[in-house]
C-alpha positions in Angstrom: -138.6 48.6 -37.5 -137.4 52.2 -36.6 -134.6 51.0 -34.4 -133.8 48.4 -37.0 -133.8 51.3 -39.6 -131.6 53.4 -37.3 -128.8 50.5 -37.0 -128.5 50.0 -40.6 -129.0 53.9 -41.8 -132.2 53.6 -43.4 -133.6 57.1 -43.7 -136.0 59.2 -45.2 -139.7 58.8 -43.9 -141.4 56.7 -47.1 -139.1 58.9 -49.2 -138.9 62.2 -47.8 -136.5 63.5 -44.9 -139.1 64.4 -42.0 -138.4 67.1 -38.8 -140.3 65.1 -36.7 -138.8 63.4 -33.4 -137.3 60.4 -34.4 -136.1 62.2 -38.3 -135.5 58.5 -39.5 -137.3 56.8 -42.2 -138.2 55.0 -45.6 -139.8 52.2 -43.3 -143.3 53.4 -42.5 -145.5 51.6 -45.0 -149.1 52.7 -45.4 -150.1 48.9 -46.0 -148.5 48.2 -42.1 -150.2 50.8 -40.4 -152.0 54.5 -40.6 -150.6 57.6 -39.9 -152.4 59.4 -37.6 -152.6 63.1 -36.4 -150.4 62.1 -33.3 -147.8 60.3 -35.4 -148.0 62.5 -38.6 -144.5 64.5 -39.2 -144.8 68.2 -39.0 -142.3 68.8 -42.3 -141.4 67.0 -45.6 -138.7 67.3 -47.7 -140.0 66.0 -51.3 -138.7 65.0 -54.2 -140.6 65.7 -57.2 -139.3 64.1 -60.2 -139.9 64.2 -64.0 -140.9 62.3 -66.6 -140.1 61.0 -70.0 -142.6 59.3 -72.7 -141.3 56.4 -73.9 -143.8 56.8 -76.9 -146.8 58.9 -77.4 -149.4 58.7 -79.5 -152.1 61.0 -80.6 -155.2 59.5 -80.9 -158.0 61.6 -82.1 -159.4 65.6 -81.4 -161.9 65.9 -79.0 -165.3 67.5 -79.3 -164.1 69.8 -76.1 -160.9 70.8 -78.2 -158.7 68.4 -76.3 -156.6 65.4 -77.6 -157.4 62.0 -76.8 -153.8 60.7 -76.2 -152.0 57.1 -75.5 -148.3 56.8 -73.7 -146.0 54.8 -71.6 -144.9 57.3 -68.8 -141.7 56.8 -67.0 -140.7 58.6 -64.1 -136.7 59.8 -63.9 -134.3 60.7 -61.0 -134.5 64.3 -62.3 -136.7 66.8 -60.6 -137.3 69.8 -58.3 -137.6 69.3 -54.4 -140.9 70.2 -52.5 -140.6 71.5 -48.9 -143.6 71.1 -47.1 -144.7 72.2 -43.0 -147.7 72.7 -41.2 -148.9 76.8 -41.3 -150.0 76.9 -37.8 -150.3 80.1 -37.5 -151.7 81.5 -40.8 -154.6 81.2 -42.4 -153.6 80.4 -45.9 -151.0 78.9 -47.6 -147.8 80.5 -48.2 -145.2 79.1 -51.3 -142.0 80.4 -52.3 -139.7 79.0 -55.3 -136.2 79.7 -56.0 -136.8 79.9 -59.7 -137.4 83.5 -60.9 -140.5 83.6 -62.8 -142.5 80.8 -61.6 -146.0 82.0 -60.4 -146.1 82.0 -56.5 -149.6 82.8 -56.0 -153.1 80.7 -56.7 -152.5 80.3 -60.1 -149.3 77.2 -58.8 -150.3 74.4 -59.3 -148.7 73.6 -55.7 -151.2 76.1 -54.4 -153.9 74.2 -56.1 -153.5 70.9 -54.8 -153.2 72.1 -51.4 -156.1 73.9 -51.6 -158.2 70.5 -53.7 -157.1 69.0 -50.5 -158.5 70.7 -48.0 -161.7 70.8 -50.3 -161.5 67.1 -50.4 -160.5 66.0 -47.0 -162.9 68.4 -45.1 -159.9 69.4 -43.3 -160.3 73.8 -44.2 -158.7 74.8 -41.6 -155.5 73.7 -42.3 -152.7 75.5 -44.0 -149.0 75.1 -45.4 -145.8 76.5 -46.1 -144.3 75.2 -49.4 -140.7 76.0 -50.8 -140.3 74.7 -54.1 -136.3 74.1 -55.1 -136.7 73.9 -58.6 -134.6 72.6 -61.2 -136.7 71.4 -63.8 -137.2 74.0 -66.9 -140.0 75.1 -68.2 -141.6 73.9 -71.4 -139.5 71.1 -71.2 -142.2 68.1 -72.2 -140.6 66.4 -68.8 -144.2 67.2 -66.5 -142.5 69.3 -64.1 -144.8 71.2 -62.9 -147.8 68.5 -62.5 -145.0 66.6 -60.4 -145.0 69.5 -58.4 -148.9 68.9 -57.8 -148.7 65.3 -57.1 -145.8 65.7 -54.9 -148.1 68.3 -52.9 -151.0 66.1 -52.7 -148.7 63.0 -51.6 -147.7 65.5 -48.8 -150.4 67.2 -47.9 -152.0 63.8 -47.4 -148.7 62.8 -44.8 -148.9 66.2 -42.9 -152.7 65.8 -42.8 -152.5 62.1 -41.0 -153.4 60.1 -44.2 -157.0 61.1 -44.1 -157.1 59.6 -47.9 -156.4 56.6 -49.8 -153.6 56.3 -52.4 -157.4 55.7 -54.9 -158.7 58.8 -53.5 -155.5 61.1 -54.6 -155.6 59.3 -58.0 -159.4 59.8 -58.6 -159.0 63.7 -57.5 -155.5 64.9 -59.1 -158.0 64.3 -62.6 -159.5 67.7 -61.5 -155.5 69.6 -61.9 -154.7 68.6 -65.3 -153.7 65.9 -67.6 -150.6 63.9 -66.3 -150.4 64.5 -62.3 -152.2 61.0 -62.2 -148.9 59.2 -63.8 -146.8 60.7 -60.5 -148.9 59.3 -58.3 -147.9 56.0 -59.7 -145.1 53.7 -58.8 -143.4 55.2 -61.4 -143.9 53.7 -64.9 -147.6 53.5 -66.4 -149.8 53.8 -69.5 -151.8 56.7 -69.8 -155.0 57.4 -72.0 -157.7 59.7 -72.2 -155.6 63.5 -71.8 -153.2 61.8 -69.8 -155.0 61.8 -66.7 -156.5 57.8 -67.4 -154.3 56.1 -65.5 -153.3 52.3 -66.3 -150.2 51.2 -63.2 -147.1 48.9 -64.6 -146.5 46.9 -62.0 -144.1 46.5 -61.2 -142.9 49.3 -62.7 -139.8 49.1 -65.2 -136.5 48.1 -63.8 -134.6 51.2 -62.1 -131.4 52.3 -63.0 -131.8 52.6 -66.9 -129.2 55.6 -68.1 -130.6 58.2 -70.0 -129.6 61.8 -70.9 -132.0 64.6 -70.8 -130.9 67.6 -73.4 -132.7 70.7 -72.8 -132.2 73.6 -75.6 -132.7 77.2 -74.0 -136.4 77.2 -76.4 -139.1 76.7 -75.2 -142.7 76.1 -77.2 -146.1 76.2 -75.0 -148.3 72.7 -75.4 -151.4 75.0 -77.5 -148.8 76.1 -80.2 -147.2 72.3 -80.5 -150.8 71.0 -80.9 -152.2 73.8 -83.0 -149.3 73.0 -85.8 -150.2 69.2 -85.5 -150.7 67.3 -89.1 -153.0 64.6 -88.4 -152.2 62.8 -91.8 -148.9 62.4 -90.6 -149.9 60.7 -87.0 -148.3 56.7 -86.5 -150.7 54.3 -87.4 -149.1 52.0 -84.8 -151.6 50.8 -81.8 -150.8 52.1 -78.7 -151.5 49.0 -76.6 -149.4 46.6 -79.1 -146.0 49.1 -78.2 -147.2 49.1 -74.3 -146.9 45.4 -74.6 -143.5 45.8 -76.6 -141.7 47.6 -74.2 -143.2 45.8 -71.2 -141.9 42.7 -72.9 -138.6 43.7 -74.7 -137.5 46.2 -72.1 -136.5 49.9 -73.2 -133.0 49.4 -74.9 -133.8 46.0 -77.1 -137.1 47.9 -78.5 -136.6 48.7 -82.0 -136.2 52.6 -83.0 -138.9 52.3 -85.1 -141.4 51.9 -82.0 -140.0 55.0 -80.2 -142.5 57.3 -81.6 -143.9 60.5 -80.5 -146.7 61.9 -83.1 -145.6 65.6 -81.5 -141.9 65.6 -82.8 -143.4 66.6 -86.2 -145.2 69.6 -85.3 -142.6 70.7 -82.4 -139.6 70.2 -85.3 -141.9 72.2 -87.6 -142.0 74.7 -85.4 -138.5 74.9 -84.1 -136.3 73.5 -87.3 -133.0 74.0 -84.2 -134.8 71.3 -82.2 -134.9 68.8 -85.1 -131.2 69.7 -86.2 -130.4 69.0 -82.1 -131.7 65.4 -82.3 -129.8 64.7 -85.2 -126.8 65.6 -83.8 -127.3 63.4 -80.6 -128.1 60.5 -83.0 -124.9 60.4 -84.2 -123.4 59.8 -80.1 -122.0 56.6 -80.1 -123.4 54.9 -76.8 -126.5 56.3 -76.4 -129.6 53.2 -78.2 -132.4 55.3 -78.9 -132.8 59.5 -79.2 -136.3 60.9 -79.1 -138.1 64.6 -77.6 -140.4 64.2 -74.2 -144.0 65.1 -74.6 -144.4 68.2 -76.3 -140.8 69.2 -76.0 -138.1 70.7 -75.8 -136.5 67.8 -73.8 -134.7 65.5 -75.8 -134.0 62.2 -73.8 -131.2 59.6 -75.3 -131.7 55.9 -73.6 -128.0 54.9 -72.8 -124.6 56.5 -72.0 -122.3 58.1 -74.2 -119.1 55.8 -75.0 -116.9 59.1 -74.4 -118.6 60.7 -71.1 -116.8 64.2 -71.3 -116.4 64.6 -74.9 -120.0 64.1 -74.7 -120.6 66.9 -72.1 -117.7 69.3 -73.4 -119.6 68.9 -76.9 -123.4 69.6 -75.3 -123.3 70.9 -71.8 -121.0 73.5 -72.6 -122.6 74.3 -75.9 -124.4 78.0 -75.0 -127.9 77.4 -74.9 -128.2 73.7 -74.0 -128.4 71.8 -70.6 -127.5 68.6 -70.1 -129.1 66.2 -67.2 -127.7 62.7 -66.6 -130.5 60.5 -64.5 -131.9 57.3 -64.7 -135.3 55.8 -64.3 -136.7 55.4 -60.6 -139.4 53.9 -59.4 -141.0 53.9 -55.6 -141.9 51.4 -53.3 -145.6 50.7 -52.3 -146.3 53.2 -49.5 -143.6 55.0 -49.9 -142.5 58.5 -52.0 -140.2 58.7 -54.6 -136.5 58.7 -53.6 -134.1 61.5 -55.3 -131.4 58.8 -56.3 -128.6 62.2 -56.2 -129.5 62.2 -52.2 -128.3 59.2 -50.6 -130.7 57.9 -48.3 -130.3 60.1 -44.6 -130.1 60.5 -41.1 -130.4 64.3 -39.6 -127.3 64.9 -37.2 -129.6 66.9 -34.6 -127.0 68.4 -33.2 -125.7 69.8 -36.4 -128.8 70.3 -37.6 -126.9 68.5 -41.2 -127.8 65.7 -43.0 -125.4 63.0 -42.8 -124.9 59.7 -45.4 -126.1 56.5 -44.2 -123.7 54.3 -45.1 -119.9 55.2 -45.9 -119.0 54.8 -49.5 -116.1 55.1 -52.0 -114.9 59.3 -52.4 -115.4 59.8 -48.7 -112.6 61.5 -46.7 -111.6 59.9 -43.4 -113.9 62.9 -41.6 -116.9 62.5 -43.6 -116.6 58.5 -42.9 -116.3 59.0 -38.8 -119.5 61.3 -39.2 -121.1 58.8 -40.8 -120.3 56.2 -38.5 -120.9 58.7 -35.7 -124.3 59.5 -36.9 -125.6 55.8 -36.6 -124.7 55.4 -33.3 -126.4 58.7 -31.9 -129.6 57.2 -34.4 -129.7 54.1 -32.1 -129.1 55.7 -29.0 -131.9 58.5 -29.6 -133.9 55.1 -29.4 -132.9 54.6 -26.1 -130.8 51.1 -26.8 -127.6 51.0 -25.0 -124.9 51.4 -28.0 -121.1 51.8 -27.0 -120.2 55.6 -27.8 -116.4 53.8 -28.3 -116.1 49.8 -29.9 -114.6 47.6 -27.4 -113.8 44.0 -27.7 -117.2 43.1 -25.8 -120.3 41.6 -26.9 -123.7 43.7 -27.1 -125.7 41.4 -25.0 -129.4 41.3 -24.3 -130.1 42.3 -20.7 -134.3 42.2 -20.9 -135.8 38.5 -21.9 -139.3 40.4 -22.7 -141.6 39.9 -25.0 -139.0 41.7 -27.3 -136.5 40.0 -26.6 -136.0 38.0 -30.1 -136.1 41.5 -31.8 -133.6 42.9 -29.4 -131.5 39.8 -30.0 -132.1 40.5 -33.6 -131.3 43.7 -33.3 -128.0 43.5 -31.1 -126.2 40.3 -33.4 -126.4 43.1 -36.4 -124.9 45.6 -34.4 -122.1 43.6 -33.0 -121.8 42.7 -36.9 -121.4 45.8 -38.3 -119.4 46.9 -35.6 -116.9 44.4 -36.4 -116.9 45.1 -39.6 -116.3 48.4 -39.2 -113.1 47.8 -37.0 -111.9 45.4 -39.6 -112.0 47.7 -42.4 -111.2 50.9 -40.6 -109.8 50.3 -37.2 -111.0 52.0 -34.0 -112.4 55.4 -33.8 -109.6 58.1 -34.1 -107.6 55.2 -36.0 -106.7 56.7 -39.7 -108.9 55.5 -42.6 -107.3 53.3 -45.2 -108.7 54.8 -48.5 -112.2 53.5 -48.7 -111.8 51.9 -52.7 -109.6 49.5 -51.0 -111.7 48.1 -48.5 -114.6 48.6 -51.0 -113.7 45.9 -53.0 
């Protein structure tokens, strides 16, 4: 399967980039086989994304001062990245973050799960080094930061050799706060209890939905949000009926009227700018539904505007406002989430660069010989005899073993892409005809 990965530029270890030996990936499956402390990487490159709520409802108050809460969580290609290695040396954990004022010591939530990990797992004597690239604001309602801590976990678990079940993480990222559970979900689910009772879609909504996250330079904290809540004017709507609604009528055909989040009201009373924002993107022609993520101040519009740039000229150049184009994502059993802006990788070791799989339209003529470079070195770090320079002859099967179906496999999509490749671009060296044409 790795060889098979390397021929047709499959990358990514189950959805992160890895420094290990082979740094190839997206093909080991937990429900194939274990990881074990032999095979386990010894770095991860993460991505964390974020989240939208495609309705929230507040139930009731709780006797503990809590909320009892019902919502359909949707994960989006938005998010920070989470670098994660082995502290061999150390004897704690050390965490850096590129955004100024986010908290680098125990009080992270990054440091947190690493640390309910090693409590969990038995395994106290081991330590990491965490580098978290982060893009998503604060305050946002988008869960940011308790991606951050599932994304840890997820990782921790990799670097560790698996020692716990996908149930296990589940059951213990409860203990870090109310909606890590969702991220450790294929990516759409409905969530009770604070947030943290998880319910899986599965499968999860369609990927690829366009939305646009608007992010207003304000920020309010979750206490303040809750603390101006009117409970006479909560939805009366049941939560499981509008699960059901979406699941069944998909996100852009639900009616308006079931987008609801019972925490616009007391965010909009608090920040009157943040109402006056969604109004204004109601009136975008394109976009099917406008609402604010959890608590705020993320306001997410389902669609795409008719006029892109008029769109962004009029928003993401406003002073105060960010805009972030994404769409939903979901991840494959076994696997992490993929950041869709990243296209799936190989690691030119001799560059020490990370190189496309595949070549695609906007590439120069360089970029696409380094692509088609990199595959080759991929198969030939698996010891397969690939021609450095396409000839006119066959890849043939020299062993008859017992793998020689696979190899036979194998060698007839090689000799196919290969082909392929001269047909559409010539020989290596040859000039590149611009890659829309042969595209099409």
């Amino acid at each position: 399967a790795l060889l098979f990965a390397a021929a047709c530029g499959v990358a990514s270890v189950d959805g992160f980039v890895s420094s290990s030996t082979s740094r190839l990936g997206n093909i080991q499956k937990s429900n194939l086989h274990a990881t074990t402390a032999e095979s386990a990487p010894d770095s991860l490159a993460l991505f964390s994304p974020c989240k939208i709520n495609l309705f929230l409802r507040i139930i009731r108050k709780r006797p503990d001062g809590f909320h009892d809460l019902a919502s359909l969580f949707q994960a989006v290609g938005f998010g920070d990245t989470l670098t994660l290695s082995l502290n061999n040396y150390g004897e704690s954990d050390e965490f850096t973050c590129n955004m100024e004022g986010v908290p680098t010591d125990s009080s992270n939530l990054v440091i947190r799960a690493l640390e309910l990990m090693r409590e969990k797992t038995g395994k106290t004597s081991v330590y990491f080094n965490a580098d978290l690239f982060k893009r998503c604001p604060a305050q946002a309602g988008l869960g940011g930061g308790s991606a951050n801590a599932a994304t840890a976990m997820w990782g921790a678990n990799e670097l560790m050799g698996r020692p716990a079940t996908l149930e296990q993480l589940i059951e213990w990222s409860g203990a870090l706060g109310s909606d890590i559970t969702f991220f450790l979900s294929r990516g759409t689910a409905y969530c009770t209890g604070r947030g943290e009772i998880m319910t899986p879609i599965d499968p999860p909504l369609p990927s690829g939905a366009k939305l646009s996250i608007v992010k207003p330079n304000l920020g309010l904290s979750t206490p303040k949000v809750f603390k101006a809540l009117d409970y006479d004017q909560l939805s009366t709507e049941d939560p499981q009926m509008l699960c059901d609604l979406f699941l069944k009528e998909g996100v852009v055909n639900t009616d308006d009227k079931y987008y609801i989040n019972d925490l616009e009201q007391p965010a909009f009373d608090c920040l009157p700018e943040l109402k006056a924002l969604k109004d204004e993107l109601l009136e975008v022609e394109g976009f099917d539904h406008v609402m604010m993520s959890g608590s705020g101040t993320s306001i997410f519009c389902i669609g795409e505007p008719t006029d892109k740039d008029a769109y962004m000229k009029e928003f993401d150049e406003r002073d105060g406002v960010s805009v972030f184009n994404a769409a939903f994502i979901s991840r494959e059993e076994g696997s992490w989430f993929q950041d869709p802006s990243q296209p799936l990788a190989v690691v030119d070791e001799s560059e020490e660069e990370v190189v496309a799989p595949i070549i695609e339209e906007g590439m120069t003529a360089e970029e696409a010989e380094r692509v088609r470079e990199s595959r080759l070195k991929a198969a030939e770090a698996m010891k397969e005899s690939i021609p450095a320079e396409p000839d006119n002859s066959e890849i043939v099967v020299e062993d008859e073993g017992s793998s020689s179906n696979f190899s036979k496999g194998l060698r007839s999509i090689l000799n196919g892409q290969r082909k392929f490749e001269e047909s559409r671009f010539g020989e290596k060296g040859a000039s590149y005809p611009t890659p829309s044409k042969w595209l099409e």
